[in-house]
C-alpha positions in Angstrom: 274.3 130.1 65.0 272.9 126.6 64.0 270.6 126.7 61.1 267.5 125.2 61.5 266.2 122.6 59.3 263.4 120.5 59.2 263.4 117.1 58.1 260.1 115.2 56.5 256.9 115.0 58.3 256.1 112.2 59.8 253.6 110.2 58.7 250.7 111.5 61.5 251.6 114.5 60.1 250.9 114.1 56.4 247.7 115.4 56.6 245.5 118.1 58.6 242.1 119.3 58.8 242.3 123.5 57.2 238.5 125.5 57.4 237.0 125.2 54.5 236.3 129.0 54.3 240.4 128.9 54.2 240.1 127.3 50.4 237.0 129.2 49.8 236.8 133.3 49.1 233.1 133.2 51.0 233.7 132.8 54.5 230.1 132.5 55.4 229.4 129.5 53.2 231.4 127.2 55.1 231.3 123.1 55.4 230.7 120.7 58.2 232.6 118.7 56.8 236.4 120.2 57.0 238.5 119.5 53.3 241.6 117.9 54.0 244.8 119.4 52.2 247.7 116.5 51.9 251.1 117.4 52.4 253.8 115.4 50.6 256.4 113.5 52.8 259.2 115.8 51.3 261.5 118.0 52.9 260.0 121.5 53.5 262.8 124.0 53.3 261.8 126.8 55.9 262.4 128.1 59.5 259.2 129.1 61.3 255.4 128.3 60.9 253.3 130.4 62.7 255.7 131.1 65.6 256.1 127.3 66.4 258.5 125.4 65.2 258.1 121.9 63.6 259.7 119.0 65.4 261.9 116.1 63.7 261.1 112.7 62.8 263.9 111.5 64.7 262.1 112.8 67.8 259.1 110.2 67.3 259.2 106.7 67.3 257.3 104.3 65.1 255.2 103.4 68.7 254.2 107.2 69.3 253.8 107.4 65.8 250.9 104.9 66.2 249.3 106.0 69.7 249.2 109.5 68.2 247.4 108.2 65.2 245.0 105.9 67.4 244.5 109.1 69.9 243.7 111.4 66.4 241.3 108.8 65.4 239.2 108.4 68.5 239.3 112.1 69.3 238.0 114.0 66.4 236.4 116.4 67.6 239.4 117.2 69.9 241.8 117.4 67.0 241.3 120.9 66.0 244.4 122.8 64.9 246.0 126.2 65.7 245.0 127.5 62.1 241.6 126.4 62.9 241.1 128.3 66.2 242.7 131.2 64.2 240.4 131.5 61.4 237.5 130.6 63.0 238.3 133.4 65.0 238.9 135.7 61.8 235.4 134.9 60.6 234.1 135.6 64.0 235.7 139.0 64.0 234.9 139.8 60.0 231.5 139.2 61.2 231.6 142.1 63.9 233.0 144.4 62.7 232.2 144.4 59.1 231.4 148.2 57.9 228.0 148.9 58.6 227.7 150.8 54.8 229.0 147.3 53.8 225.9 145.9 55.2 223.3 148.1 54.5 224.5 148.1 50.6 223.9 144.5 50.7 220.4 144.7 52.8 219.6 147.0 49.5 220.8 144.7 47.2 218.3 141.7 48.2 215.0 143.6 47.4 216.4 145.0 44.0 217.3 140.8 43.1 213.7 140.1 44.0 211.9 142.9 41.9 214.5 141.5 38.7 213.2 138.0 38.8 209.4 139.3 39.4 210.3 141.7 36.0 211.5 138.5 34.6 208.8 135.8 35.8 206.2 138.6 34.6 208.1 139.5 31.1 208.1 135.2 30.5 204.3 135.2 30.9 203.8 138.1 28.7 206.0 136.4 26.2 204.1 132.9 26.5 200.8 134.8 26.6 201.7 136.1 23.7 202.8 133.7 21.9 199.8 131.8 22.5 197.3 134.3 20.9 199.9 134.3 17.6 199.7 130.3 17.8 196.6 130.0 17.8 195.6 132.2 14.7 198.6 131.4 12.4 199.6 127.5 12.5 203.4 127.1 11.0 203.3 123.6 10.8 200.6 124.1 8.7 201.6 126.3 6.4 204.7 124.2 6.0 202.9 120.7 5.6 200.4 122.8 3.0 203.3 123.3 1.2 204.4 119.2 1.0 201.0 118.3 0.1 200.5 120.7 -2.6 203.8 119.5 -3.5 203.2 115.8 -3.2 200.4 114.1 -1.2 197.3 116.5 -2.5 195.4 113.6 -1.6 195.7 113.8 2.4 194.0 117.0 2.1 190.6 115.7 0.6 187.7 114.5 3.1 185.6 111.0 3.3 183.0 113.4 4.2 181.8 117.2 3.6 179.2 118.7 5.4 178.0 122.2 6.2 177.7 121.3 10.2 177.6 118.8 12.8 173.8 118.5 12.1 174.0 117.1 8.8 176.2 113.8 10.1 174.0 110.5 10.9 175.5 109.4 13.9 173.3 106.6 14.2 174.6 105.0 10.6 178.6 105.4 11.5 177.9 103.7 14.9 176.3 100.3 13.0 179.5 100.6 10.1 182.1 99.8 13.4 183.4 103.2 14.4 183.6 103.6 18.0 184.3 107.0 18.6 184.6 110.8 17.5 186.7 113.2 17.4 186.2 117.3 16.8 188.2 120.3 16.3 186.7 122.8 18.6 186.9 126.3 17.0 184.9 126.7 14.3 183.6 122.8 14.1 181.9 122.9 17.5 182.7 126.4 19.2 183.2 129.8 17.9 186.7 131.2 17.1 188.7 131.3 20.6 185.6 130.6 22.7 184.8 128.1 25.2 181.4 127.4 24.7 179.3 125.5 22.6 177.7 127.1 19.3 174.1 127.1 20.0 172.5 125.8 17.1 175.0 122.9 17.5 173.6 121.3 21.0 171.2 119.1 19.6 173.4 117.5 17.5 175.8 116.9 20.3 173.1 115.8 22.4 172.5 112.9 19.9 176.3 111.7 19.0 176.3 111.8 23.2 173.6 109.1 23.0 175.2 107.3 20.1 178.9 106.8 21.2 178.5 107.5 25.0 181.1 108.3 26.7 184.0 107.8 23.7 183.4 111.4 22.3 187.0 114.0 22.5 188.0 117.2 21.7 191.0 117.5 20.0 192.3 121.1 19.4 195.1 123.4 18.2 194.3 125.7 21.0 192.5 124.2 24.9 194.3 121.0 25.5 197.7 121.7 23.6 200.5 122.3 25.8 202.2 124.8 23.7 199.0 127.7 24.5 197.5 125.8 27.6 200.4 125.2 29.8 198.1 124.6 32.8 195.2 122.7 31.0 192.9 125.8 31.9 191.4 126.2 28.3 190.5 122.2 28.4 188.9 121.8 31.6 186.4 125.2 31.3 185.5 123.6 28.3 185.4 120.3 29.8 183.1 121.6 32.2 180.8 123.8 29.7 180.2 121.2 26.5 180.8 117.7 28.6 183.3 116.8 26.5 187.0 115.6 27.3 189.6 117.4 26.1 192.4 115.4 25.2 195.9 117.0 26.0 198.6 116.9 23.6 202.1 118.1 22.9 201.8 118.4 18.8 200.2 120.7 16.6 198.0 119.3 13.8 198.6 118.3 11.5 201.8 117.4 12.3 202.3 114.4 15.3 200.5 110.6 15.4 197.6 109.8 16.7 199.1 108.2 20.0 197.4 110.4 23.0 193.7 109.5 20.7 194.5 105.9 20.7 195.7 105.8 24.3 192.3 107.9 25.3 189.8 105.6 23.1 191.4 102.3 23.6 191.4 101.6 20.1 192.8 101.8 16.3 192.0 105.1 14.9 191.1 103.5 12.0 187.7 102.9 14.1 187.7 106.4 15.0 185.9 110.1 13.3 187.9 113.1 13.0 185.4 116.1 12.0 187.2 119.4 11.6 186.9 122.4 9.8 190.4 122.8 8.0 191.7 121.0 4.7 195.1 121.3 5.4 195.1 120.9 9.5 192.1 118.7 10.4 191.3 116.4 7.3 195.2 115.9 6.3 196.2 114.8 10.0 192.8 112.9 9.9 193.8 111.1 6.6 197.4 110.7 8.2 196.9 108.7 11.0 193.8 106.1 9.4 190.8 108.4 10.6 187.1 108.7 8.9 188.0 112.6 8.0 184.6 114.9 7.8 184.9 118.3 6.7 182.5 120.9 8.0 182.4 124.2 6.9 183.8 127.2 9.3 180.1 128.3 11.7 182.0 131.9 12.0 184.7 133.8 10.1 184.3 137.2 11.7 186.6 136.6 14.6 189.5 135.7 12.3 192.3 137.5 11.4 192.4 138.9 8.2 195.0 136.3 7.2 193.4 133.0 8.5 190.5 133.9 6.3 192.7 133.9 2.7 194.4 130.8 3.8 191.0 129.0 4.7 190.0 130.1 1.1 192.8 129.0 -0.9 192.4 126.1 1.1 188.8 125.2 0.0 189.7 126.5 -3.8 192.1 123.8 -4.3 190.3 121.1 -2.9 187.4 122.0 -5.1 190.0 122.1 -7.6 191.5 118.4 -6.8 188.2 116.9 -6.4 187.0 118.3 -9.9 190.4 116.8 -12.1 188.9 113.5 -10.5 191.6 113.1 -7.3 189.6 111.1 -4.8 190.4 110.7 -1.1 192.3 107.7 0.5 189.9 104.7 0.3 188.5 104.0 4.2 187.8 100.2 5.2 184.7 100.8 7.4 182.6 103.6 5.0 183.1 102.3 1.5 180.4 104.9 0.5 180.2 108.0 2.4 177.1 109.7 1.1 175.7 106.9 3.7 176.2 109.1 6.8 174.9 112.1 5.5 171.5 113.2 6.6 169.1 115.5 5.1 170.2 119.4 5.3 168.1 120.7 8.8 164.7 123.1 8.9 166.0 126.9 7.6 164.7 128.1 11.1 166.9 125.7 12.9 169.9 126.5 10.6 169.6 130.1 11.1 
């Protein structure tokens, strides 16, 4: 018996459309578009393909070599190969009769996926939640830069300006020295501890800097507006929408970051710009940082803090006492030579109370 051989492809041959689901172990993610495996123009060393066997170069000219090429090329479509009918057929069939506990295990298998990324999505927001009512109390940057200026740069932590309140600042006098705008801390300068509304006593005073800098007035806080513990800008627009103030968004916690987002708010320098907070080491040292008039107010309520905000806030205010006694001044600003100029007289005992 002659053995059969089969001599190298020719060249219409040297490559052929195969399924996609043929290279792929999920059959019913398949591609438009069909992957095209190459087959080197080598001898291939067999006797049967499939049933069929394949014909000899020698049986093709070089002019049916091309008209078969022209005809694959205009026809497409057409060109659709025995292993292609055959496996599109398989998938068919896999489809139909696929064991029905096959299917119903994976019917069961979609609902317990969802209910794992809701336990997920909700166990994030806990986590974030969380994380934001931590934040807010105990500020690690701070405690870390407290530890570089008591180290180094005790001077960043002294005010221009201390004042028991808001009330005591003459808004009128800053405005004639050249400053164009003002900046608070919210809780405890302007709001209680992790509220949104303005401290009562406080509205007048507000009223006033309103009609002295107009519009250029901000909130800038460790808690609304930061994007660490207001994602979604929640916090800073109900207490946009209870004081009239803007709440400028940042990325930063104070006192660490520049003072790029105030600048780009106020259009200006923030050497022409107030910063009145209630923290040495947060508000007054980013204040001194980044060129600000710094004004110190004290705290309007303690009894919402946490146990350990309140010994931090008093060592805080025991060594600046102490600083300002052995003579250290704070840095020297251009516009307010002499600060005792903005300070008004203390208000009535009735209004203070």
């Amino acid at each position: 018996m002659q053995s059969a051989s089969v001599a190298a492809l020719p060249s219409y041959c040297s490559s052929y459309p195969v399924p996609s689901h043929f290279l792929h172990l999920r059959y019913l993610h398949r591609k438009k578009n069909p992957n095209y495996l190459s087959i080197p123009r080598c001898q291939i060393h067999t006797k049967n393909i499939s049933s069929f066997s394949l014909s000899t170069a020698s049986n093709f000219s070089k002019e049916q070599e091309e008209n078969l090429k022209r005809q694959n090329e205009s026809h497409p479509d057409q060109n659709r190969t025995f292993a292609d009918r055959f496996y599109s057929s398989a998938d068919t069939d896999r489809l139909r009769y696929r064991d029905p506990q096959t299917q119903k295990q994976e019917q069961e298998e979609e609902p317990v996926n969802k209910d794992k990324n809701w336990k997920e999505l909700f166990t994030n927001m806990w986590w974030a939640d969380l994380k934001a009512a931590l934040g807010q109390r105990i500020n690690v940057e701070g405690i870390v830069s407290s530890t570089m200026i008591f180290a180094k740069d005790r001077h960043l932590a002294l005010p221009h300006v201390s004042v028991p309140d808001i009330r005591y600042i003459d808004w009128g006098e800053l405005r004639r020295k050249g400053f164009k705008g003002v900046v608070f801390d919210k809780d405890n300068t302007i709001t209680a501890p992790y509220t949104l509304t303005l401290w009562g006593p406080l509205s007048s005073s507000i009223e006033q800097c309103k009609s002295v800098f107009g519009p250029d007035i901000a909130v800038f806080s460790n808690s609304a507006g930061l994007y660490e513990y207001d994602h979604d800008g929640s916090k800073a627009r109900i207490l946009e929408g209870k004081i009239g103030i803007k709440v400028i968004k940042h990325r930063v916690k104070k006192p660490a970051g520049t003072a790029e987002e105030i600048e780009k708010h106020f259009g200006c320098q923030s050497s022409q710009l107030i910063m009145v907070g209630d923290r040495p080491f947060t508000d007054i040292v980013y204040g001194n940082r980044n060129g600000f008039l710094t004004i110190l107010t004290e705290p309007l309520s303690v009894a919402e803090e946490p146990f350990i905000v309140r010994q931090v806030r008093k060592l805080e205010l025991i060594l600046v006492k102490c600083w300002f006694r052995r003579g250290l001044k704070p840095i020297s600003h251009s516009l307010l030579p002499d600060a005792t100029h903005c300070v008004k007289d203390p208000p009535p005992l009735k209004e203070k109370l």
